[in-house]
N, C-alpha and C positions, 0 to 999 in steps of 0.2 A: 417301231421303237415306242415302248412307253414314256411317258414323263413319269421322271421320278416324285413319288406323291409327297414325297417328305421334304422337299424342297416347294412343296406351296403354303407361302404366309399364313399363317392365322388371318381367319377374317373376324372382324367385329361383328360378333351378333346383330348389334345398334345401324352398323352399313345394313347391313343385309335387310334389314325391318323396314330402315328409309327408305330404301330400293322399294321394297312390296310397296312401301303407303304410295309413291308415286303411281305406282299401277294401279292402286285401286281409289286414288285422287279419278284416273280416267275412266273408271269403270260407273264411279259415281257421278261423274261431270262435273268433276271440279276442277277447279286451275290445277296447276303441279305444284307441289311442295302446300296443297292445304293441310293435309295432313298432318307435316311438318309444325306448322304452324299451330296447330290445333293443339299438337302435344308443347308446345314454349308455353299455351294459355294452362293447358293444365297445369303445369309446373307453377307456373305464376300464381293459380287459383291456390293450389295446393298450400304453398307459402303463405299465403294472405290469411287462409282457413287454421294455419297453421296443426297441417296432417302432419303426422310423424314419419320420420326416415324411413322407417320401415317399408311403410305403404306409395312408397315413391317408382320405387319399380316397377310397382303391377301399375301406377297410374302412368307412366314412361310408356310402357309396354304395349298398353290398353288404347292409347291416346294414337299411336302409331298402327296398331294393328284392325283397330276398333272394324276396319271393311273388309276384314281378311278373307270374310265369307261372302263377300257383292258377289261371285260368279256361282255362286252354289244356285242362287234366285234368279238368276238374269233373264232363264230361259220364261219362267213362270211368269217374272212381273211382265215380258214381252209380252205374253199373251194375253196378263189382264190390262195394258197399257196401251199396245201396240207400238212402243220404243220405251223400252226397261231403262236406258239413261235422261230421256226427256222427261220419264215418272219420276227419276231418284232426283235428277236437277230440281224439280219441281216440289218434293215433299222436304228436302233440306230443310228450310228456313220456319218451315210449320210444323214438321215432325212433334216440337213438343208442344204446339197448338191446341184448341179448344174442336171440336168436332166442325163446327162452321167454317171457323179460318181454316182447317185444314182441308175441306171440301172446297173452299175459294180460290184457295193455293193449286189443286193438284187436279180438277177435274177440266182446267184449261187442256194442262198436257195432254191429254189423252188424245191416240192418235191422232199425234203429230203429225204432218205432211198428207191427211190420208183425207178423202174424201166427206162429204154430210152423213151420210150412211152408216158409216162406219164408225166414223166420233161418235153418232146418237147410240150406237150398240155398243160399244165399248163404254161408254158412259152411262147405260142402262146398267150393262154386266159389275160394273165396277161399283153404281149404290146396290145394288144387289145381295152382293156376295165378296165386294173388296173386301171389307175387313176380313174375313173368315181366310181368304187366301191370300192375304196380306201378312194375316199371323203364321199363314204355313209357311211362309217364305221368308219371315224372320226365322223361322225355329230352325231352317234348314241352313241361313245365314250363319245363327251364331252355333250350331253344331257342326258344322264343316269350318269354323276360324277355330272352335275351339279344336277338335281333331288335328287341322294343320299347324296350332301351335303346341301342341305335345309332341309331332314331329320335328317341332325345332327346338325342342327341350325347355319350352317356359315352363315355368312353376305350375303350381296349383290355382294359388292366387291370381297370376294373372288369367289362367284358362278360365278360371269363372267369374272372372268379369267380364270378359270376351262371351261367355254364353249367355249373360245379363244385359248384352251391351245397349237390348234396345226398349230396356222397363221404364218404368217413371215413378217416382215419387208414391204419387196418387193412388198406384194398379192398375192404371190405365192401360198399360204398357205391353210389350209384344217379347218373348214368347209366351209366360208363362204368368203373367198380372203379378209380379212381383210389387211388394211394396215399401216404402219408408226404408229403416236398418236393415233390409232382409237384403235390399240390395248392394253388392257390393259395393264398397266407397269409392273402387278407381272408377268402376262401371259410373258413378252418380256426378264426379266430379268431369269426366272426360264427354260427359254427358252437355252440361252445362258450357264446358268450354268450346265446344264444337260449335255450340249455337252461338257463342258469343262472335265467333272468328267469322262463321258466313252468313249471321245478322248483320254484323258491323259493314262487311265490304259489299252486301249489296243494298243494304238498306238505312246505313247509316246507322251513330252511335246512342242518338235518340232511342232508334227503335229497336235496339239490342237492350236498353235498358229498359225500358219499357214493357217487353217481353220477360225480362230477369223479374221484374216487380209481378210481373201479369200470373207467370206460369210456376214462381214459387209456391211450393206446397202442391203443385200436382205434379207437373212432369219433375220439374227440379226440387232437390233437398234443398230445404229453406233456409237453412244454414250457411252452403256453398254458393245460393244464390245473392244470399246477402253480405256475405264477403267477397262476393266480384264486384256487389254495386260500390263496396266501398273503396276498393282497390280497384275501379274500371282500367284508370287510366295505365295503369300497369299494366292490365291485361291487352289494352292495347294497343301499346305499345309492342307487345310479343307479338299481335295479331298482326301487325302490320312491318312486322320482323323483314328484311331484304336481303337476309343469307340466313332464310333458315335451317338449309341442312347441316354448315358449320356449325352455327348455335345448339340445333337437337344434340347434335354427335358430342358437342361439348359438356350435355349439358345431361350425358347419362348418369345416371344414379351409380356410384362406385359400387363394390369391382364392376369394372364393366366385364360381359359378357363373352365367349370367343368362343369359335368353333373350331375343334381340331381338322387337323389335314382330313384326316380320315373321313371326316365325313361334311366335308364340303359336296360332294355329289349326291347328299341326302339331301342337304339343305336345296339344294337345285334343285332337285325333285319336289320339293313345295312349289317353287314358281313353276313347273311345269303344272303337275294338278291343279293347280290355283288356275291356270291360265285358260284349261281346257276345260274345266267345268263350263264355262262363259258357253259352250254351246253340249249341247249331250251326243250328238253324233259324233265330236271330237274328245272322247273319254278317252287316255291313252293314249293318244296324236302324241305329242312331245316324246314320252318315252321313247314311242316304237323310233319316232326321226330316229334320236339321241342313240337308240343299240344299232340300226343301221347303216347309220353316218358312220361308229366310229368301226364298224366289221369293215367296210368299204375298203377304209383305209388305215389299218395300222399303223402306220409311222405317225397318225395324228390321232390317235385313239381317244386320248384325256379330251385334247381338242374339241374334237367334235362331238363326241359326248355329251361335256356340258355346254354345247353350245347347242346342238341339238335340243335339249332341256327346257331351256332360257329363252330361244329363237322366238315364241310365238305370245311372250309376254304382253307384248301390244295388244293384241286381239279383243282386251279387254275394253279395250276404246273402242270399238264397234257395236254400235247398237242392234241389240235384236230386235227381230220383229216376227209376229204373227205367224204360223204357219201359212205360206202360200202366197202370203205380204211380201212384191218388191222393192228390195231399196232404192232410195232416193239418189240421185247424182252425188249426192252430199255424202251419202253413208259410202258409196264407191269409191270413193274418193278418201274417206275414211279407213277404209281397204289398203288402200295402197299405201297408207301411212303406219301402217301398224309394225312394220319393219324400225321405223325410226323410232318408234316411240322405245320398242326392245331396245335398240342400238342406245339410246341415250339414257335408258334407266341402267342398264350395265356398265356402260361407260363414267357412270357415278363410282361407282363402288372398284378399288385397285382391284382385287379377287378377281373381277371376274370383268372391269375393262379389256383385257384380251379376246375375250367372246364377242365385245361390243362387235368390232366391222363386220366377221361374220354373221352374227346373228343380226342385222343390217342388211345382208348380202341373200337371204335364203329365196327372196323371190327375183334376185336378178338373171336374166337372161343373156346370151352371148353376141345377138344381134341388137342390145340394146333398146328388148321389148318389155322389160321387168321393171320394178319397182323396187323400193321408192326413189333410185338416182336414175333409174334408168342405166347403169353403164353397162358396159360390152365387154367385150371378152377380155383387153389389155387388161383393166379393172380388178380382174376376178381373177386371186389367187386359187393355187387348186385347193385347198382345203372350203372354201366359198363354194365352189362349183359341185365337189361331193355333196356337200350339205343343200345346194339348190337341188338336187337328184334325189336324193336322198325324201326331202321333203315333199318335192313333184310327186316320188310314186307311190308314199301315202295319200297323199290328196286323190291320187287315184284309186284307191282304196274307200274312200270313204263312201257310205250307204248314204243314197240318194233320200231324202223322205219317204216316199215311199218307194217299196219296190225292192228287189235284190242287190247285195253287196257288189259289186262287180267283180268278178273273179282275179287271181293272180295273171293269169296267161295276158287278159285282155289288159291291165296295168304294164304289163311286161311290153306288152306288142306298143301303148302307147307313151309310156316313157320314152322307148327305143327310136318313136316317129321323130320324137323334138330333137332328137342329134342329127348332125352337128350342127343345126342354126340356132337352137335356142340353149339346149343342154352339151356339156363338153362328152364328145362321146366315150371316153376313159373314165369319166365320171359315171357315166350309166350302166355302162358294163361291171363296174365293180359293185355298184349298187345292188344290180340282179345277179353277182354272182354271191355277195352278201346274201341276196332274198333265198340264196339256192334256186334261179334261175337260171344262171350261165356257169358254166367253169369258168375258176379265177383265172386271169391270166396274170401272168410275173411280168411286171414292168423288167424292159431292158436295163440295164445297168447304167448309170449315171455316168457323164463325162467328167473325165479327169479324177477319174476313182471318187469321184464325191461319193459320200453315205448320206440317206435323206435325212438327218438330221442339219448337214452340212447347207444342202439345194434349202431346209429351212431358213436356216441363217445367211445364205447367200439370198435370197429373195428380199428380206429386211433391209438389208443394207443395200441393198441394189434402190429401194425404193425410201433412201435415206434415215434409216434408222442408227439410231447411236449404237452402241454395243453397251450402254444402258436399258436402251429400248428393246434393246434385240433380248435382252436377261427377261424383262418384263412380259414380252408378248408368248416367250415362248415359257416362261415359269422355271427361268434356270436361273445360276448364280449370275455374274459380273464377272468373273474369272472364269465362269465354264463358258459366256459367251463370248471374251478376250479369246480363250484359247480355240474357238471355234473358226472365228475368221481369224486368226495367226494360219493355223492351217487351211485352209479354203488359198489363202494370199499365197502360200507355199506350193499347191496343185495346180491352180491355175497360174504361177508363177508370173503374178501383179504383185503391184506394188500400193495399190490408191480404188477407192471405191468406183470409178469412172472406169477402169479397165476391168476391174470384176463385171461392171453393167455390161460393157461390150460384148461380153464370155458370155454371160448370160443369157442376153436376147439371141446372137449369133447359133446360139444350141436351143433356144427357145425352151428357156429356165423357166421363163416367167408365168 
């Protein structure tokens, strides 16, 4: 059974943007909601500077999207770095720096965790030839934010600020030595405001101002630099904002923005490519889940679909490293986190909070061997369990560094190992019958004439959801999911939530 697509909300453009800035807050190594933050200071600066309405959008847009492209570069700056997040942690606060300061700033990080040897060749390679692959890896930055926002339908204006994002004043700047008016104004203002937000919180207000006097007229327009100094305290004030995603969302430049039904599964498809760029062997990860998950299993098609999509958003939290370079305890452990980080960026936004638990659940196991709760099989509803299957026999799939792809048969053979102690074995078999592995098999018929929509909504309430919640998770009305359990109550011929559970576990619904 499909969901009906005309019954999913409109989503806010503006959710969906905040959603990415948190991911790519991790991709940069920033706290969560910098981003956020980043875009209150532009607004603020904007006012102070007194830009016109017009230009509020692209600087809205701009301010939020500004790292849309951090995974286009992650694999590259790894290499010239040896951890692409300890580099970008690291060139933050100097970015719009004099060539010294920002050698002082950035030539620490350089392999991070890694041996003498290594730091002294990484640190050779990097005054070498940084800048020159420095600039390739902005250019590939703001050409992949700007491409993935003409996928989400922004303007013109904001796309080329977004390909400007990383110029300066002066010509200094990265990709293409843009200078003074040539560069866009949201691109010059969200510029300035960035540095004010992660100057201020790690190095104090002094030295954010400091930097505003220092680097006007090269990195920053001299104008918007000198209306922050006179309006600091305003600015931060937003900087140091404590519900910044209420405030951004509030604080969109009218009309706000929305994306029809229709093409909510586009816009998911940005956070998938966004998410799998982060490493180049996983070009396409997300989609293939996302068509596999949802063949597996039709009665959850939309389901897993976009959740499929969405599942592997965290990943951007992990840092890459070197070809051949192994990760640290730290970075494994990072690993396992990259489930929660999805689960809680989704969980922001109403749209697509239904995807949260499972795309949360893709690496759990049924013996209680998976990440990041660990749980076991009571845990794991079956649309969970497709989707950890589903995901397991791409990862088998994926071409080792070097060497050949591993073929289907040999995926098929070891998918099939991990049932039934890790993977649900209904789960696998529909998987390879999806891959054109197995013939399908027809699930037997449900008890008590239930229809799988029905065993949906009985599973919800069995695990105390309202029949508000039960509307929400499954993306139906209030009245279609009233009238779902009225009938469910009428089959199983209960009266109370507490004897549906009994029916349930008893026939082993759950």
């Amino acid at each position: 059974m499909t969901h009906d697509r005309s019954a999913t909300p409109p989503l806010r453009l503006a959710e969906f943007m905040a959603a990415i800035s948190l991911a790519t807050d991790l991709g940069m190594g920033q706290p969560l909601e910098q981003g956020l933050r980043t875009c209150l200071v532009s607004l603020e600066l904007a006012e102070a500077a007194g830009v016109g309405k017009d230009v509020l959008p692209e600087i809205y847009y701009t301010a939020l999207l500004r790292f849309l492209g951090c995974t286009a570069d992650a694999h590259e700056a790894a290499e010239l770095s040896g951890n692409d997040i300890a580099l970008r942690v690291a060139i933050a606060p100097v970015l719009g720096a004099g060539p010294v300061e920002f050698l002082r700033g950035v030539l620490p990080s350089l392999g991070t965790g890694m041996g003498l040897p290594q730091r002294a060749s990484l640190t050779a390679g990097f005054l070498a030839s940084g800048a020159q692959r420095m600039r390739e890896g902005v250019r590939a930055h703001c050409e992949a934010a700007e491409m993935l926002a003409l996928r989400l339908g922004l303007p013109a204006g904001t796309r080329a600020a977004l390909a400007s994002a990383f110029e300066q004043w002066g010509g200094q700047g990265f990709p293409n030595g843009l200078r003074g008016e040539d560069i866009p104004l949201a691109a010059r203002a969200v510029t300035v405001a960035r540095d004010v937000e992660v100057i201020t919180r790690l190095s104090g207000p002094d030295t954010a101002r400091f930097a505003l006097r220092q680097r006007a007229g090269q990195a920053y327009d001299p104008a918007l630099a000198a209306a922050a100094l006179r309006h600091f305290d305003q600015l931060l004030s937003s900087a140091r904002s404590e519900a910044p995603w209420d405030l951004a969302l509030a604080s969109e430049p009218q009309p706000a923005a929305v994306v029809p039904a229709e093409r909510l599964d586009e816009v998911l498809a940005v956070f998938a490519d966004f998410a799998d760029l982060k490493e180049p062997g996983r070009a396409g990860f997300s989609r293939d889940v996302s068509e596999l998950a949802a063949a597996a299993s039709p009665a959850h098609a939309d389901l897993l679909r976009r959740t499929g999509l969405v599942q592997d958003l965290g990943r951007v939290a992990i840092p890459g490293r070197p070809r051949g370079a192994a990760a640290s305890p730290a970075e494994d452990e990072r690993l396992r986190l990259h489930p929660y980080y999805s689960e809680r960026i989704l969980a922001r936004v109403p749209t697509t909070a239904p995807l949260a638990r499972h795309a949360g659940s893709h690496h759990e196991r049924l013996d209680g061997s998976g990440y990041y709760r660990g749980a076991s099989a009571a845990d794991l509803p079956w649309e969970s369990r497709i989707l950890a299957a589903a995901a397991a026999f791409r990862e088998l799939l994926l071409r080792p560094a070097a060497g050949e792809a591993p073929g289907l048969p040999f995926a098929a053979d070891a998918l099939a190992g991990m049932a039934p102690r890790r993977l649900d074995p209904e789960a696998v078999e529909a998987v390879l019958a999806a891959a054109g592995l197995r013939a399908r098999r027809v699930r037997a018929a449900w008890p008590a004439g239930l229809t799988d929509r029905e065993v949906e909504v009985l599973r919800l309430i069995c695990r105390g959801a309202s029949k508000k919640e039960v509307a929400a998770a499954l993306v139906i009305s209030a009245s279609t999911a009233d009238h779902h359990v009225r009938h469910i109550y009428e089959k199983l011929d209960v009266s109370s939530r507490a004897a549906a559970t009994l029916f349930a576990v008893e026939h082993d619904l759950l």
